[in-house]
N, C-alpha and C positions, 0 to 999 in steps of 0.2 A: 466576934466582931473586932473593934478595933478598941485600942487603950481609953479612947472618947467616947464607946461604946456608939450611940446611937444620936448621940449630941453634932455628929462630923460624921458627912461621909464622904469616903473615897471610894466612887461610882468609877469605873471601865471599862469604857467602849471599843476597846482594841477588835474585836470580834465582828462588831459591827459598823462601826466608825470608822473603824482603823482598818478594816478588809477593803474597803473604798480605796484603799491607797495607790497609786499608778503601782502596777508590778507583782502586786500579793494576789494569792489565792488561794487560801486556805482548803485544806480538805476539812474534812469534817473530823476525822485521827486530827489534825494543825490543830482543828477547836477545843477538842478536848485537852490536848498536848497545854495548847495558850493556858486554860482554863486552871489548872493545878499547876502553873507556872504563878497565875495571879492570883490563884488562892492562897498558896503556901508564902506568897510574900505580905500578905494579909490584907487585901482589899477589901472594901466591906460588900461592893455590890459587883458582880459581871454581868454584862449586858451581852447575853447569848447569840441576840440574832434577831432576826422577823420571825418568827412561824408564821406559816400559811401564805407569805408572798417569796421564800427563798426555799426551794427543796434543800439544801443541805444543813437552813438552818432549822428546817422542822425533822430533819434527821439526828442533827446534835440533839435537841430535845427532848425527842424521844428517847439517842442512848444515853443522855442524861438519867433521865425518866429509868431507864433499866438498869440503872446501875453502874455504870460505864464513865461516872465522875461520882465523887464521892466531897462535898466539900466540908472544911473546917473552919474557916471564916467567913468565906463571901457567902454571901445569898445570890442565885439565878435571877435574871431578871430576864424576861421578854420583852421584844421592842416593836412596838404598832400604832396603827394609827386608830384615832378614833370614828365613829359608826360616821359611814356616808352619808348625806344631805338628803332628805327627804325616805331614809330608810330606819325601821323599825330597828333598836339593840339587839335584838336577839336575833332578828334576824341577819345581821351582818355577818357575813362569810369571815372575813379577817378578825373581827372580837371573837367569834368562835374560836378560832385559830391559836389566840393570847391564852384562851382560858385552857384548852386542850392542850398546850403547850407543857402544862404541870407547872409552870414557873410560880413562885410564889410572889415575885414584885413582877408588875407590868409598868412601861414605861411606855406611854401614850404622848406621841405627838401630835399639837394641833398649831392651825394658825392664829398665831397674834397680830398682825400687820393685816389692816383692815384692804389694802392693796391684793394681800394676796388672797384673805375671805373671797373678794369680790372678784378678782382677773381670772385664779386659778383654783376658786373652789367653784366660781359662779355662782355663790350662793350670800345672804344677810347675815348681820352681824349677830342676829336674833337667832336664825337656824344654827351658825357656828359656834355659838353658845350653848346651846339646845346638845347640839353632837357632843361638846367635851362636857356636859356635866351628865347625860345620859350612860354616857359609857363610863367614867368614873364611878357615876354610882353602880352600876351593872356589876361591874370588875368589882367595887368593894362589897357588893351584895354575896356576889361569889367567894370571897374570901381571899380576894386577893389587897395586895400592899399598891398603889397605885401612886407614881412621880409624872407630872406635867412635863413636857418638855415645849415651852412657849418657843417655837420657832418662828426664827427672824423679828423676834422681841423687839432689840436694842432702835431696829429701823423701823419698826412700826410703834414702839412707844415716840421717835421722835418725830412721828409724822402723825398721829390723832394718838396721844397715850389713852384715853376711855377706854377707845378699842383693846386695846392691849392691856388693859386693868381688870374693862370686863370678862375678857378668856381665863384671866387668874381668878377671876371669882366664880364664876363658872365650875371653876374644878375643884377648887375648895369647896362649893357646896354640895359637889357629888360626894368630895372624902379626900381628893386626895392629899396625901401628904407632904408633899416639896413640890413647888413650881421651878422647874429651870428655865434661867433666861438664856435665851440661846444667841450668840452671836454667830448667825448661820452664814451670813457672807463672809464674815472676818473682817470687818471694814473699822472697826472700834480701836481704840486708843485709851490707854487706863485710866487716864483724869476723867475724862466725860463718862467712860462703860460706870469708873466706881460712882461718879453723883448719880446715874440714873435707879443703880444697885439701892444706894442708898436711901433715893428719892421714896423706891416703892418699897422697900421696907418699911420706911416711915409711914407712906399712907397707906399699907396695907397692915403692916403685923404681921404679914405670912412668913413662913420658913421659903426659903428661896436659895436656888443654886444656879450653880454657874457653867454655860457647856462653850468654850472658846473653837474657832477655827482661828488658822494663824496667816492670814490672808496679807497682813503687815507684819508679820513677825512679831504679833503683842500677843499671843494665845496664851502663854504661860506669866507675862506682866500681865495681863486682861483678871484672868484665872484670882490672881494673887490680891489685884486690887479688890475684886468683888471679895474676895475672903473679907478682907480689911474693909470695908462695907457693910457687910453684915452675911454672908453668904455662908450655909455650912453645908453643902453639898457643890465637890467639884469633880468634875467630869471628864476625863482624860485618858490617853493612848498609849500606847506602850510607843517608846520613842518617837511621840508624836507623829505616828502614821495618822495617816486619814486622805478627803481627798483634796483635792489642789493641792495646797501651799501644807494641808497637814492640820492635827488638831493642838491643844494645849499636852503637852511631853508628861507624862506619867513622873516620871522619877525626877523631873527639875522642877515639877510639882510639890511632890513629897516632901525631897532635897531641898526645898525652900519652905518650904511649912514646918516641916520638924526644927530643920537649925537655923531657919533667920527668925518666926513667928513665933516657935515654941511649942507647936501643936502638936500633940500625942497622937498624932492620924494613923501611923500604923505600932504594932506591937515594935515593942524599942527594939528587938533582937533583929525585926526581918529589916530593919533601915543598913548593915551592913551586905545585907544579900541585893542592894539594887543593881549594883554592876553586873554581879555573876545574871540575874534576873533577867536584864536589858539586853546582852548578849545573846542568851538563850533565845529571847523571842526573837533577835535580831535571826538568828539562824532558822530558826521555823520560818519565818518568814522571805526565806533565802534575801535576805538585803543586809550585807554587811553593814557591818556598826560602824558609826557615825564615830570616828575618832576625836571630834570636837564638841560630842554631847555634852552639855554642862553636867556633872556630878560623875556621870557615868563613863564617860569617854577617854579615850585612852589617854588623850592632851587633855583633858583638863587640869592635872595636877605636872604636866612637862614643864620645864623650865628653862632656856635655851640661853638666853640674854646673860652673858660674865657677870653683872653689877644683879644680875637675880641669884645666880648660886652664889659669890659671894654673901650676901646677905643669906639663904636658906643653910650657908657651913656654919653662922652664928646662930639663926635661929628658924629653924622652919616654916615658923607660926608668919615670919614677918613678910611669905611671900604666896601662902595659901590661905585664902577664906576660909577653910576649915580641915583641919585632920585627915587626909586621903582615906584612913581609914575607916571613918564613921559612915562611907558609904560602897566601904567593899572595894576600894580602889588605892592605889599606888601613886606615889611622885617619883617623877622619873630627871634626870636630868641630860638636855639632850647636847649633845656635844659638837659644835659647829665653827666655823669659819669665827665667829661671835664668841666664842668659847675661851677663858681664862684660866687661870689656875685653880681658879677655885671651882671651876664646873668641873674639869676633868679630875679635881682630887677627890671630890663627892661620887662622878661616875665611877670609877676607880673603886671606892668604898661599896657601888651598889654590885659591882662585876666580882666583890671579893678580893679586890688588890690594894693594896696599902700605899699610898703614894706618899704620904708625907712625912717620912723616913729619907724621899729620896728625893731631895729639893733639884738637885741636878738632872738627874731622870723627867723630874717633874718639868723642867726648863723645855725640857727638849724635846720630849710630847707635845707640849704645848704647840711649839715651833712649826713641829712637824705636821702636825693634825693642820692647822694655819696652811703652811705650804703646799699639801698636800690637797685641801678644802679648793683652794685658789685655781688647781688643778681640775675640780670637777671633781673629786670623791665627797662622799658624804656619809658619815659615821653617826647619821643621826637619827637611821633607820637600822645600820647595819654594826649591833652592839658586839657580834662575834669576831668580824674586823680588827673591832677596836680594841677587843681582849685581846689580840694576835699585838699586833700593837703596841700595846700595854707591857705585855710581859715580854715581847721582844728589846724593848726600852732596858726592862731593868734584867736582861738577860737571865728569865726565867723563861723560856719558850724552850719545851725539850726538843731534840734534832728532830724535822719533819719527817713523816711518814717516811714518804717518799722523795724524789729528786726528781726535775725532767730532764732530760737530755733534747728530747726534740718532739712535737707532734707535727700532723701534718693533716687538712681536710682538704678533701677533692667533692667538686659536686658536678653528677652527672644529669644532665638532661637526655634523657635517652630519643629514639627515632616516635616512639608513640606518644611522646608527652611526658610521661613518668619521670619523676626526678629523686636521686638516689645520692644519699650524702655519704661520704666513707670517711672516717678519721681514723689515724694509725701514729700511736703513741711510742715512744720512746721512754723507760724510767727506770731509775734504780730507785728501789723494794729487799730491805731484807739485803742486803749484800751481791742481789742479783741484779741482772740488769735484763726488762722484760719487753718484747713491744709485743704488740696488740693492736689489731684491725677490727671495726666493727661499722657496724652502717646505722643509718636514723634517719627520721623524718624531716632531719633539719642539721648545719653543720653542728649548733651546740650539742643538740639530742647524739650526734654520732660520737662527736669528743666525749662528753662523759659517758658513752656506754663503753668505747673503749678504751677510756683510762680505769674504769670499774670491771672490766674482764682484766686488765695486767694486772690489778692491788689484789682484786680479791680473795685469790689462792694466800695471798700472806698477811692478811688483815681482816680478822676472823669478824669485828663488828660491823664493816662497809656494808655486809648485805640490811641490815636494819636501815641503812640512811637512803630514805624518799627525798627527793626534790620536789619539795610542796607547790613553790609556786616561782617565778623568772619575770623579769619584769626589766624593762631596756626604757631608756630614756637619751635622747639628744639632747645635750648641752649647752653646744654654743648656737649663737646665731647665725653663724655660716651655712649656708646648704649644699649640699653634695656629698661627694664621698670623703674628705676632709673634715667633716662634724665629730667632733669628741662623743665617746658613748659611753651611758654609766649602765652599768646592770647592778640587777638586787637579787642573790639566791636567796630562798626559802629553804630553808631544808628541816626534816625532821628525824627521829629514831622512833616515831610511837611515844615517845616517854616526854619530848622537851621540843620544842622548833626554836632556830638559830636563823640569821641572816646575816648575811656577807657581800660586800659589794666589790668591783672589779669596774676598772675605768681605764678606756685607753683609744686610740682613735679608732681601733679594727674591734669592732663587736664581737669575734669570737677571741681574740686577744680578751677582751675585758670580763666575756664569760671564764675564760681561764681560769681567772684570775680569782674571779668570786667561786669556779666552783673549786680549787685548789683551797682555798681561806675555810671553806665548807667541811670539807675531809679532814685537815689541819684541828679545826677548833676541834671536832669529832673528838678526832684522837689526842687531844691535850686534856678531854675529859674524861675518855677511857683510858687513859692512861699506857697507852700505846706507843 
């Protein structure tokens, strides 16, 4: 379990919760993948799924069940609903389904919000009482660990709280052990979600937790207040997927219980693995990472503003909330139009190049990144650029590769429709001078295939460099064929990815450019 053992839980609905989210669809290999992703970071509970209303989640189950996860912290949890209105517990098709499941904690949803007893169960506050403490005790008769999840709590304690007290007494006197309050619209705000927290702690005594959606963007302040309330069960997603608006963020969870609260919630080791963590599911989940995730994201610890690295060259501490590395992550500083002497001497230091040795050099980097910015370049995506750059300043850049003399692309539309790009390069290479013809699906795709048929006979590493990813962007706000265009290459060798940008009025001028800067840095690493 976790450093609090059993006093705190960190309960994870990413599976279920979080499978809701526009865009995701786990395979049931995704579930298990998720699952010793959130195990090894040391959560105490995973919430597997439905059995018995989701085929794939009564598939996880069972290869759960055969062996096919093996867990070291968390405990499995199944997620159901409790026995229908006017039906006997055992004989309920879906409580069959929780027990069959093998999971050892079930997590029973019911309604709180006498609204929804009466519109959308069509049944009494008497009968919906009756269903959660029936199935609670059923589940604990069988040997199972049983958590409430009071859905749509928060609006139905403010609208008859009884209602919503007697569903929690209801399940406390079947067994179960945590009640969570649910703010199932999202519609809460911390001040009032923590007095309500509060309230029913006081008049109950029960252990109580907390499940946020983020329908205002309070899911993870919601989350936090109800801790500081009395709540030791919190309920959360892996980058706050879920559905709508999302649920309370897993790791800005954490990341705030462990270092703003104090709380030992997970094993002190796995708080360094959230970044790596959050990515990984970010990739299961094919949805690229939220670059502005708080704790985890790749800006969170960026720093762009002159008067910010200035102060981070004296002292780090005085412009991050906490240590980049106490959650697996890095400060970066990003170099812009905004940008001083003291951001590029810092950048400089994170690229490996020493700048302040050479106050003159330094002057005129500065200048020129300035000038340059004003232009429409941006060096603040594209760090390989700005090593090119850097070291061209302090005439440390060895002779390039190569040289161009001329390219040329032609694009044919043929008689059928078909359309055929041809580029034919001009370069000295190696003491030689080579041109090369080659076609592509596109004027850039043709230019760099053939300027990679002339090098490659004399630049034995070019074959390793992929073109990960190409991205174009208009500038100004004029329209037409006159608009400035910025590109971004990706490039990678397997081992490391670089980016380099290239900006000029003609789009394939500007891909040039970056994909020249791309080869360049290459070989200033291989040593070429």
């Amino acid at each position: 379990m976790t450093t609090l053992g059993d006093s705190f839980h960190v309960y994870d609905t990413t599976l279920r919760d979080g499978a809701q989210h526009e865009g995701i669809s786990y395979s049931v290999t995704d579930k298990l993948a998720v699952a010793r992703l959130l195990d090894g970071l040391g959560v105490g509970f995973i919430e597997g799924g439905w059995p018995g209303a989701m085929p794939k989640d009564t598939e996880f189950f069972a290869r759960a069940a055969r062996g096919d996860l093996t867990l070291e912290h968390a405990q499995l949890v199944a997620f159901g609903s409790t026995r229908k209105p006017g039906v006997e517990v055992r004989e309920d098709q879906q409580v069959r389904a929780l027990l069959e499941s093998g999971a050892p904690v079930v997590t029973l949803v019911a309604k709180s919000d006498r609204r929804h007893i009466e519109r959308a169960l069509r049944t009494d506050v008497a009968e919906n009482c009756a269903m959660v403490r029936d199935t609670v005790r059923h589940l604990v008769d069988e040997g199972r660990r049983v958590f409430l999840d009071a859905e749509h709590f928060f609006d139905g304690f403010a609208f008859d709280p009884d209602t919503s007290l007697r569903t929690l007494e209801s399940a406390v006197e079947g067994g179960a052990d945590v009640l969570v309050l649910c703010d199932t619209n999202g519609g809460q705000l911390p001040l009032g979600l923590a007095e309500t927290v509060a309230d029913v702690v006081a008049r109950t005594g029960f252990r109580v937790g907390i499940h946020c959606q983020d329908d205002t963007s309070c899911a993870v302040a919601n989350t936090l207040a109800a801790v500081q309330a009395g709540a030791t069960h919190v309920q959360c997603t892996a980058n706050g997927y879920g559905e709508r608006a999302g649920n309370a963020d897993l790791f800005a969870v954490v990341g705030n219980l462990v270092t703003k609260l104090g709380l030992d919630v997970l094993p002190r080791e796995s708080l360094a693995e959230l970044t790596r963590v959050s990515h990984a599911l970010a990739e299961i989940a094919n949805i690229a990472p939220d670059s502005h995730q708080a704790y985890v994201g790749s800006s969170s610890f960026a720093h762009k503003a002159g008067l910010h690295a200035s102060a981070i060259k004296v002292d780090p501490e005085l412009y991050n909330h906490i240590d980049p590395d106490t959650v697996g992550n890095d400060m970066r500083v990003l170099v812009t139009e905004m940008a001083g002497r003291a951001s590029l001497e810092l950048k400089g230091r994170e690229l490996g190049i020493d700048l302040t040795r050479r106050p003159d050099a330094l002057t005129s980097v500065v200048r020129k990144v300035k000038e340059l910015e004003a232009g429409g370049w941006s060096f603040e995506a594209a760090d390989a650029s700005l090593e090119l750059l850097l070291k061209d300043e302090l005439s440390e850049l060895d002779t390039p590769p190569f040289t161009l003399e001329s390219y040329r692309v032609v694009l044919d539309h043929t008689r059928d429709g078909a359309i055929v790009s041809e580029a034919t390069v001009k370069v000295h290479v190696a003491g030689e001078r080579v041109i090369a013809t080659a076609e592509g699906n596109g004027p850039v795709h043709a230019l760099d295939a053939a300027l990679r048929k002339a090098l490659l006979p004399h630049l034995s590493w070019l074959d390793s460099v992929q073109l990960n990813d190409y991205k174009v962007r208009i500038l100004t706000d004029q329209h037409g064929t006159d608009a400035v265009t910025r590109v971004l290459v990706e490039s990678t060798d397997g081992e490391r990815e670089w980016t380099t940008v290239g900006v000029h009025g003609n789009i394939v001028e500007a891909s040039w450019l970056a994909l020249c800067d791309a080869l360049v840095h290459k070989a200033t690493r291989a040593g070429a």
